[in-house]
N, C-alpha and C positions, 0 to 999 in steps of 0.2 A: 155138046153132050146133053141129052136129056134125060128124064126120069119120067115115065110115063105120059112119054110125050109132052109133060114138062120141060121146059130147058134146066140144067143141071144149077144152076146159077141163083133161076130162081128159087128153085125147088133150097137151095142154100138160105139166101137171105128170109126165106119163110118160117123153116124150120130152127135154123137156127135160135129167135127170141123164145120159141117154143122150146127148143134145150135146154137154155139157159135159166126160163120160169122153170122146168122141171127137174133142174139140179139148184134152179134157191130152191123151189120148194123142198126138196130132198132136205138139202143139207140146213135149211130151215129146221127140220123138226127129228133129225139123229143129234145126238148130245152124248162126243165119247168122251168122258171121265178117266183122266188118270188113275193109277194106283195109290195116289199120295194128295189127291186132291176129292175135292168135294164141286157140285156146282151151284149158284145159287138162281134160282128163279124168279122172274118177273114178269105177271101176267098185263099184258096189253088191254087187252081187248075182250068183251062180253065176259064180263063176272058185275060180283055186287061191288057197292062203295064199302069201303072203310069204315067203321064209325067212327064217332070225332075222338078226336086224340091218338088215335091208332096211326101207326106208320107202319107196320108190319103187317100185311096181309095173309087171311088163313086160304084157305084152298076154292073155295069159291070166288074170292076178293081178289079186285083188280088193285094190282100193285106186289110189292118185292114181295115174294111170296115168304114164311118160315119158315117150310119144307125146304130140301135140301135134295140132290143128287148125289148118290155114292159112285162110285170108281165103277166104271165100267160103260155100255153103249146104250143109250135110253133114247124114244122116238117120242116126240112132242107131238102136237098141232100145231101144224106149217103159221108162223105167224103169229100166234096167240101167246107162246111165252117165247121170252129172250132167258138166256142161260148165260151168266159168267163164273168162270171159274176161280178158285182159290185152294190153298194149302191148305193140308193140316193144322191145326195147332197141336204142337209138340209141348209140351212141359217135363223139362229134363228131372235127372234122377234127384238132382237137389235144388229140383224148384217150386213151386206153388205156382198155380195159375188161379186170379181173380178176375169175379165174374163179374159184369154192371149189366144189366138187360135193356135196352133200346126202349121197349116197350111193353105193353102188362100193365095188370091193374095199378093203381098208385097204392103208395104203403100208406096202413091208417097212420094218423098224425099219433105225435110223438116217436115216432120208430124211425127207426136210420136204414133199418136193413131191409129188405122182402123178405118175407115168410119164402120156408122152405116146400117146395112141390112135388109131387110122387110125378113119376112115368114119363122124364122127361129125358131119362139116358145120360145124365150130366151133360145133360145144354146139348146135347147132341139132336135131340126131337123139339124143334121152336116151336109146331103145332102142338104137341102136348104142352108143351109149357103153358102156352097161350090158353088152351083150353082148358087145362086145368085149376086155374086161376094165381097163374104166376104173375109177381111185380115185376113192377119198373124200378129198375134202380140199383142200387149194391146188391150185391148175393152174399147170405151168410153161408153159405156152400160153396165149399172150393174145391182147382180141380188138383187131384194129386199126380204126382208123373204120369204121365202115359201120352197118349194120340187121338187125338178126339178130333172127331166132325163135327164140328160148330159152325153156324150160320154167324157170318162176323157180320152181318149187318143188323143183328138181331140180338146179339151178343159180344161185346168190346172184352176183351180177353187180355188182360194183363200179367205177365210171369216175370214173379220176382222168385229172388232166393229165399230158400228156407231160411229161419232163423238156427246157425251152427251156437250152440253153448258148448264151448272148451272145458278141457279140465281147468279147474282152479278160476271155473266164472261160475256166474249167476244170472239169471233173464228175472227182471224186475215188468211185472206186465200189469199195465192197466187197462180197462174195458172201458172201450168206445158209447157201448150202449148196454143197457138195463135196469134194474131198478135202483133206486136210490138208498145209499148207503142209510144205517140208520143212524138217527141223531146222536151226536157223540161219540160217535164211533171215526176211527182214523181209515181202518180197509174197510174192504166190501167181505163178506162172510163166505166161507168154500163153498162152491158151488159142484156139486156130484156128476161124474158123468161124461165129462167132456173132454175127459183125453188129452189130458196138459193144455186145454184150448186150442186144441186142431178141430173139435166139434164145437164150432161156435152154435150152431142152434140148441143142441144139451144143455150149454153154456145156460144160452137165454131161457128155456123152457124151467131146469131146474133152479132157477129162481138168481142167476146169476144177475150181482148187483153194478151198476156201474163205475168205475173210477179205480183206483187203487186195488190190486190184489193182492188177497192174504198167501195165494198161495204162490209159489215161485216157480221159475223152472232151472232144473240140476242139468250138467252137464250131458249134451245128446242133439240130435237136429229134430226139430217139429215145422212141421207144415202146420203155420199158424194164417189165418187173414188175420193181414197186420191193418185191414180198414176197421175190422171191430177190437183188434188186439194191439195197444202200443207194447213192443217190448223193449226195454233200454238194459245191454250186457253189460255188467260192471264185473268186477272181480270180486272172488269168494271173499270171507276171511280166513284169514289167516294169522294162525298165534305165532309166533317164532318160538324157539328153545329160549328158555330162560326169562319167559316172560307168562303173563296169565291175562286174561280175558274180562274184562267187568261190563257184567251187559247192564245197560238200561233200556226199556220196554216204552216206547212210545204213546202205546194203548193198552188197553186194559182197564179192571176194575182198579179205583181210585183207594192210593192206600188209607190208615188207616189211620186215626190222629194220635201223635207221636212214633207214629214208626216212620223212621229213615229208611229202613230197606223191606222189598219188598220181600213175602214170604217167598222158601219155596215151593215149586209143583214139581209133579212126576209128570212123566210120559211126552214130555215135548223134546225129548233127542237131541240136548243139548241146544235147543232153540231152532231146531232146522224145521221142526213142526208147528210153526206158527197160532193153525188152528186150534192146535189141542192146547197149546199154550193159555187160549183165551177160553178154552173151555173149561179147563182145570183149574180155574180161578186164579190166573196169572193175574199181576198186579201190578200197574203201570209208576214204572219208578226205576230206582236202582236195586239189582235183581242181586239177591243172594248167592247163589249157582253162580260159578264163574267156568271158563274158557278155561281149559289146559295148551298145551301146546297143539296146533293140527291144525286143516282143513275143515270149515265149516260153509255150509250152504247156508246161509243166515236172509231173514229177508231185511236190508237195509233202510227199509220202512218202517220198518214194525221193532229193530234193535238197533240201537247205538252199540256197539262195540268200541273201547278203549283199552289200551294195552299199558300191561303194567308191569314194573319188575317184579321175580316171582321172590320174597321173600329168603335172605339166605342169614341164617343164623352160625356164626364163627364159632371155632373150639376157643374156651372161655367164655361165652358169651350166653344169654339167656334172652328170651324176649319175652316182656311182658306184655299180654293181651288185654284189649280193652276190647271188649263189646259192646255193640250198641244195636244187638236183638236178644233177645231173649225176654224174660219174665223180671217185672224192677224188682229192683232189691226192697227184700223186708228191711224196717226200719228200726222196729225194738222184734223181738221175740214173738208179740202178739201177730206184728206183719205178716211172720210166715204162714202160718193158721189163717189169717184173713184170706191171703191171696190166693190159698188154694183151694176153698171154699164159694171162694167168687169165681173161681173157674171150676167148679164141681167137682173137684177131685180130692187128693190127700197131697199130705205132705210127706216127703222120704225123710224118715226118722235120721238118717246120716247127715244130712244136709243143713236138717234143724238144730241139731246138735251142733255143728260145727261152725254157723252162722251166731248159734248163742254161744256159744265159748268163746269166740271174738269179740262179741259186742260185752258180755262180762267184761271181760281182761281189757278193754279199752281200745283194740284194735282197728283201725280205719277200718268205716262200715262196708265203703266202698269195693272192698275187697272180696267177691263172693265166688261162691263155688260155680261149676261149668251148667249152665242152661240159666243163669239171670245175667241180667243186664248191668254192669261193669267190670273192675276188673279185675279179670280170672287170677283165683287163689292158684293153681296150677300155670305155670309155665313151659316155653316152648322152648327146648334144648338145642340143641347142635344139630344141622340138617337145612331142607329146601323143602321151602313150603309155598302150595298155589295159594297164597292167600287174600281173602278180598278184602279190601283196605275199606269199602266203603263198610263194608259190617264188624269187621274189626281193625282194630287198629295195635298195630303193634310197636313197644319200646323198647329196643335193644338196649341192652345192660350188659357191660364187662364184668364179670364176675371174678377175673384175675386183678391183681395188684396193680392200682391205679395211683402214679406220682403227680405230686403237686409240687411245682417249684414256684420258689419267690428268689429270684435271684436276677441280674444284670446281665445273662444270656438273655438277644434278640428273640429265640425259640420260645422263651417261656412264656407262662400267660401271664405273671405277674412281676412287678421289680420288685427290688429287695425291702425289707423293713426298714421304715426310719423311725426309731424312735429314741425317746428323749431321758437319760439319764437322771439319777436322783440329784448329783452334784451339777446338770447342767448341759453336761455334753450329747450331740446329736449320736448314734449311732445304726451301722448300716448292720442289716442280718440276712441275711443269707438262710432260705428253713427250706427242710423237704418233708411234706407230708406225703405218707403212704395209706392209703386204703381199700378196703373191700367190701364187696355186697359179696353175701350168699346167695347163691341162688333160690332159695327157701325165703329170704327177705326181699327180693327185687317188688315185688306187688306192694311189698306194703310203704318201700319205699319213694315206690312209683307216687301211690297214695298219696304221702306224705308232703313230699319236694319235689312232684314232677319227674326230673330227671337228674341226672349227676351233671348235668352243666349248671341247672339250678340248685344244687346240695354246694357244688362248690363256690359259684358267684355270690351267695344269699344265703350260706352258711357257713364255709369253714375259712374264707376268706374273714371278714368280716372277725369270725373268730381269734381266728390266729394272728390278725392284727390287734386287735383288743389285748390277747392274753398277753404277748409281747411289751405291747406299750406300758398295761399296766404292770408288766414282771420287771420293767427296765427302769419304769418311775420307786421304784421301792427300794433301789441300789445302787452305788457308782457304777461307774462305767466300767473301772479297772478289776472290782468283785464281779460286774456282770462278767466278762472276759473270762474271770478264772474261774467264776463259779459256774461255769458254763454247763455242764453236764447234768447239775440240779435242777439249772434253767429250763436245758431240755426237757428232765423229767418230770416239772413242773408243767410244762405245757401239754406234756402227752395227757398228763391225768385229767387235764381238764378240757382236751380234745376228745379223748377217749366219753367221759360221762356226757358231753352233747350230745353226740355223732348215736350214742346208742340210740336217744331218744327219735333218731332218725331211719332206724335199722341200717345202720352201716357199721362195720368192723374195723377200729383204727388198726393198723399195723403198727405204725413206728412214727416220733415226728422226730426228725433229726434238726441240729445244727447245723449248716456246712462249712459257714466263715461268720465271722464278724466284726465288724470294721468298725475300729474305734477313730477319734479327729487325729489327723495329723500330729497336731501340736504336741497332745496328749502321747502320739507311740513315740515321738523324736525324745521326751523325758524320759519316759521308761525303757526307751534302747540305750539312749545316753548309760542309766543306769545298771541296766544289766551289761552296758561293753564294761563299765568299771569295773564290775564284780566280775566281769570273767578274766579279764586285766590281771587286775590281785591275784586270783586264782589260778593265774598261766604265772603270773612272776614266783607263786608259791612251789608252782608245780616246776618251774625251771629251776629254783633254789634248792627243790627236794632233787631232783635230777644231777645236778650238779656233786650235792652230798654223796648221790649213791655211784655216779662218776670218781666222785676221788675214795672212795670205799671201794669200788673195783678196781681202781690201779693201785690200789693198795694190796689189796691181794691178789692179785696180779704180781707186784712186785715179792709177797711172800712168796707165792707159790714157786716163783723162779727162782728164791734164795734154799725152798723147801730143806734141799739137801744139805745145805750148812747150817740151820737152822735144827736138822733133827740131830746130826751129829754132832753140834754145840750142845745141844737139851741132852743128850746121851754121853758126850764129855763131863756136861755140871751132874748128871746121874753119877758120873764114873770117879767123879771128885769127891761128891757128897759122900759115897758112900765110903770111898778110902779114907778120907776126913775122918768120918764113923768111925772109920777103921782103927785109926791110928788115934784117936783120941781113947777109943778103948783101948789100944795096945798102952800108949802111956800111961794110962790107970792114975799113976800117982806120979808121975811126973812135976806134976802141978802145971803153973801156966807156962813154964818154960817149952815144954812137948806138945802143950794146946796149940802154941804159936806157930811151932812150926807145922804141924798137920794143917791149919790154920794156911799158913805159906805154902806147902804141899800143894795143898787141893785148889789155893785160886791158882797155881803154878798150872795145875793139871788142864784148871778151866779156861788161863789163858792158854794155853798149848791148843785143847780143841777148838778156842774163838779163832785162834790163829792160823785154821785151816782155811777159814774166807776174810779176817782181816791177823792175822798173824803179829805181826811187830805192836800193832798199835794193842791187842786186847794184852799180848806177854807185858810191855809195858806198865799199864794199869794195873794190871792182878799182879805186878811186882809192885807197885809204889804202894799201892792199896796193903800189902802185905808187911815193905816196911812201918805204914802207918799205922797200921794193925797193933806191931810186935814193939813199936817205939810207944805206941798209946801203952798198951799194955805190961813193958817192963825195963820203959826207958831206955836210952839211948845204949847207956855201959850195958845192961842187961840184951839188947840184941847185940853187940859186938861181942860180948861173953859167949853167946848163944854160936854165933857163926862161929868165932875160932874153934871150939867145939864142935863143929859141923865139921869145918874145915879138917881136924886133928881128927875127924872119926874116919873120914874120906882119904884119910891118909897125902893130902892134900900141903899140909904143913907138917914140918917135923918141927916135933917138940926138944928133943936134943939135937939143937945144932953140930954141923959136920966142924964148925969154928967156932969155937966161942972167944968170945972179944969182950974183956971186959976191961974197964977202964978202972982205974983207982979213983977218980973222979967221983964214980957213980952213975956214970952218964948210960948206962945200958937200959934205964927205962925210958927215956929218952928215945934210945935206938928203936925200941921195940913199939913206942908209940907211934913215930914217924914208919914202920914198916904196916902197923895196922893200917894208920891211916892210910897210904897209899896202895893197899890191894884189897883191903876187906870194906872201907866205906862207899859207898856210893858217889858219884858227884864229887868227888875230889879229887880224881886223878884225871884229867881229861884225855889220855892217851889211853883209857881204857877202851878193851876190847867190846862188841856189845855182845860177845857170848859174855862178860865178864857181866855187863852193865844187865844182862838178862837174868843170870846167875850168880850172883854176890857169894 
């Protein structure tokens, strides 16, 4: 086969190197560009040299060129540059891209960073950069999210993350570069403009100093260059409930000789405002203004923050304040007039007045009214207070009934008394003091003693050992004991007149035991068991008496009834007696006798309704002894046969008369008396006879 008369073959092998020169050359000098990519240029051949130091070539210059290809299809000169491609740089939504530059002018000495350059698209256009008179070196220009066409041989492209600040943090940021803090000073001074330091050239231009920064960053994300911005995230402050804040100022103007705390300022928002802080003539020390409870942005350089508990004053209780800001205390009356005159103003006529009415009366000077310097004549009541310890100081005072024991309880603060008798003996005491501050006295007691640990260790101890010792040497031991109560109120009185000189309010000092030696109670129990001894065998001897006095009448009461109708018998005797001795009238004692025998008759009859025989008995013998005392033996046998002859009893003319020539019929008549009219001579007598003669 041929091709004009050519053979086919050749006409191949000819054309062929000729194809293939004219697809390199083609595809030599087309250059298609992705959508996502850029390509970078390198010219070979016929352009100028470089000049020295340059590795980046501009558009005439042989070498990598800073021009760039964008996305799409571009035709070269076959041979004269070479193209390689590269990506995008991307910088995501929370990152920063940082820029170094290959090449550009060098940065003047001293400087870390390049100057910033118009018209160069953010690093997008390496020819404007170059031309415009961009460095070599860091970029204080960063890039912010986005897609950029950057020439990476001409520009080193670093993406890091934004700096995130959380809630409840802080970004503590120091500067890389700029001017030098000034002397004596801790930060660098705010610098205007620059956008939390996302604009680091602001930064630098508006006079942004190097090292430490006053200003801080609050919770949020910034696109910072962290090559000119260290930032180091710590955590806020924070107060807790039930605590308070005491700042101290690490910088600032120097206080002021004798002040402890620093004054306050306005307008620094609780410290989170650094600058205004030191503008407002903040004062390096410990800061008056304290912390409440909360969340603060604080810069940790510039404030110490410590945490403190927040003051809690008890029901009973008082706190008294000490200051140690304000104006000093006047010292006589003339003081206050000085001091206010050396500060150009006046003096509050209340103030003066009530500062000399103290020092008149003799009251601790130290005690002065609210805005001088010690401590506060007013005190702090019942409640929670943010209080700052270092500008004042507060003394809590119980103002309720405060016990003092001296006694042989583990619990107490002291043992009991020992002291020494007049006659010799040790003895132990047992005391309880009570007492009170008013709350109107706690200042001046404060003044005075410090505190009530000091009122008590260094006053009323001390006391009330003394008073004791000396009240126990002036007596026995056995009078201290009983005179115990006088004791007592010998002690209060001369607790009481101390204590006032200290503004304190005795209540009461009691006794609560007191222990005498052994020896000594084993004598006086001995002696009081005697005495009670005696007094139980008195009291059982009286008992006994009113025992046999009760069954004594006990025993009446049960005889009651015989008992009334005997007394109402000898009633009923007496008066028949009565009776018949006036019916006799003149009888003489014959008719006395027998009324006489009647009526004890009558009276044994009634005894004899509870002992019968035995009282008939008696009030018969007793009657003949009556009627025999009184008219002789013939004279009662006279009497009875008469009785008898009235009773019809004996007949006087016998039914027989018997008489003897003899004479013998008084005889008869004797022996008939004697055997039925005498008593005791017949012993076959009846005892109705022996009862009734």
């Amino acid at each position: 086969m041929t091709f004009l008369g050519i053979p086919l073959y050749i006409v191949v092998l000819v054309a062929l190197p000729l194809v293939l020169f004219l697809w390199a050359l083609v595809w030599s000098s087309v250059v298609i560009v992705g959508g996502t990519q850029i390509a970078v240029l390198e010219r070979r051949y016929f352009g100028a040299k470089m000049p020295q130091g340059r590795v980046i070539a501009q558009a005439d210059e042989v070498g990598i060129q800073a021009r760039t290809l964008g996305p799409g299809l571009h035709f070269l000169i076959p041979f004269l540059y070479a193209a390689r491609k590269s990506a995008f740089v991307v910088v995501g939504e929370n990152q920063v891209g940082l820029i170094e530059s290959i090449d550009g002018d060098p940065v003047p000495p001293g400087l870390i960073f390049a100057k910033r350059v118009e018209g160069h698209n953010a690093f997008q256009d390496g020819e404007a950069f170059l031309r415009n008179g961009g460095e070599k070196g860091p970029q204080i220009q960063i890039l912010p999210p986005g897609t950029y066409r950057i020439n990476l041989n001409l520009f080193k492209v670093r993406l890091l993350d934004a700096i995130v600040i959380n809630k409840g943090q802080v970004g503590i940021v120091t500067a890389m570069d700029g001017k030098a803090i000034a002397p004596g000073r801790l930060l660098a001074v705010l610098a205007e403009g620059h956008n939390a330091f996302q604009d680091g050239e602001a930064f630098l231009k508006n006079g942004g100093q190097k090292g430490p920064q006053i200003q801080i960053l609050q919770p949020g994300t910034y696109r910072i260059n962290v090559d000119l911005f260290k930032v180091e995230v710590t955590v806020a402050t924070v107060i807790p409930a039930k605590k308070v804040g005491l700042v101290t100022a690490l910088d600032g103007a120097p206080l002021p000789d004798k002040e402890y705390v620093a004054k306050s300022v306005q307008g620094h928002a609780d410290y989170q405002d650094a600058s205004a802080f030191l503008q407002n003539g903040g004062q390096r020390g410990p800061q008056f203004d304290v912390l409440r409870p909360g969340t603060y942005y604080i810069n940790p350089m510039l404030f110490k923050v410590q945490e403190d508990d927040v003051a809690v004053i008890e029901r009973g209780q008082v706190a008294v304040v000490v200051s140690n800001v304000g104006e000093e205390p006047p010292q006589v009356r003339a003081g206050v007039e000085e001091a206010a005159l050396a500060r150009g103003g006046t003096v509050d006529a209340g103030a003066r007045k009530a500062i000399e009415t103290r020092l008149d009366a003799g009251i601790e000077r130290y005690v002065v009214p609210a805005g001088f310097r010690g401590i506060q004549q007013e005190v702090a009541g019942p409640g929670v207070y943010y209080l700052n310890r270092l500008a004042y100081m507060a003394y809590v005072v119980d103002t309720t009934n405060i016990t003092i024991d001296w006694d042989e309880e583990k619990t107490t603060r002291f043992d009991s008394l020992k002291v020494i008798s007049k006659d010799g003996f040790e003895i132990s005491v047992s005391v309880k003091v009570v007492i009170r501050v008013r709350p109107d006295q706690a200042p001046y007691m404060v003044a005075k003693i410090g505190s009530i640990d000091n009122l008590i260790n260094h006053v009323i101890h001390p006391m009330i050992d003394s008073s004791f010792r000396n009240q126990a040497s002036s007596t026995s031991a056995m009078n201290f004991l009983q005179d115990r109560s006088d004791e007592q109120k010998k002690a209060e009185d001369r607790t009481k007149i101390e204590l006032e000189r200290y503004h304190v309010e005795l209540v009461s000092v009691l006794i609560c035991q007191i222990g005498l030696p052994k020896e000594l109670m084993d004598t006086q129990t001995k002696k009081i068991i005697a005495d009670q001894q005696q007094a139980m065998y008195q009291a059982q001897q009286k008992a006994e008496q009113e025992r046999i006095a009760k069954e004594k009448t006990g025993a009446q009461a049960d005889k009651q009834k015989d008992l009334v109708e005997a007394e109402i018998g000898v009633k009923i005797a007496e008066q028949n007696r009565e009776r018949a001795i006036q019916t006799a009238g003149g009888e003489a004692e014959s008719i006395r006798l027998r009324a006489e025998g009647e009526a004890k008759g009558i009276e044994a009859k009634g005894r004899a309704e509870g002992a019968r025989i035995l009282a008939m008995g008696e009030a018969t013998a007793k009657a003949y002894m009556l009627q025999n005392q009184a008219i002789g033996a013939s004279g009662v046998t006279a009497v009875e046969i008469a009785k008898q002859i009235a009773l019809g009893n004996v007949k006087v003319t016998p039914d027989v008369l018997v008489q003897g020539g003899d004479g013998n019929l008084g005889g008869l008549l004797s022996a008939l008396l004697t055997r039925h009219l005498i008593p005791g001579k017949d012993a076959a007598a009846s005892p109705d006879q022996r009862a009734n003669p």
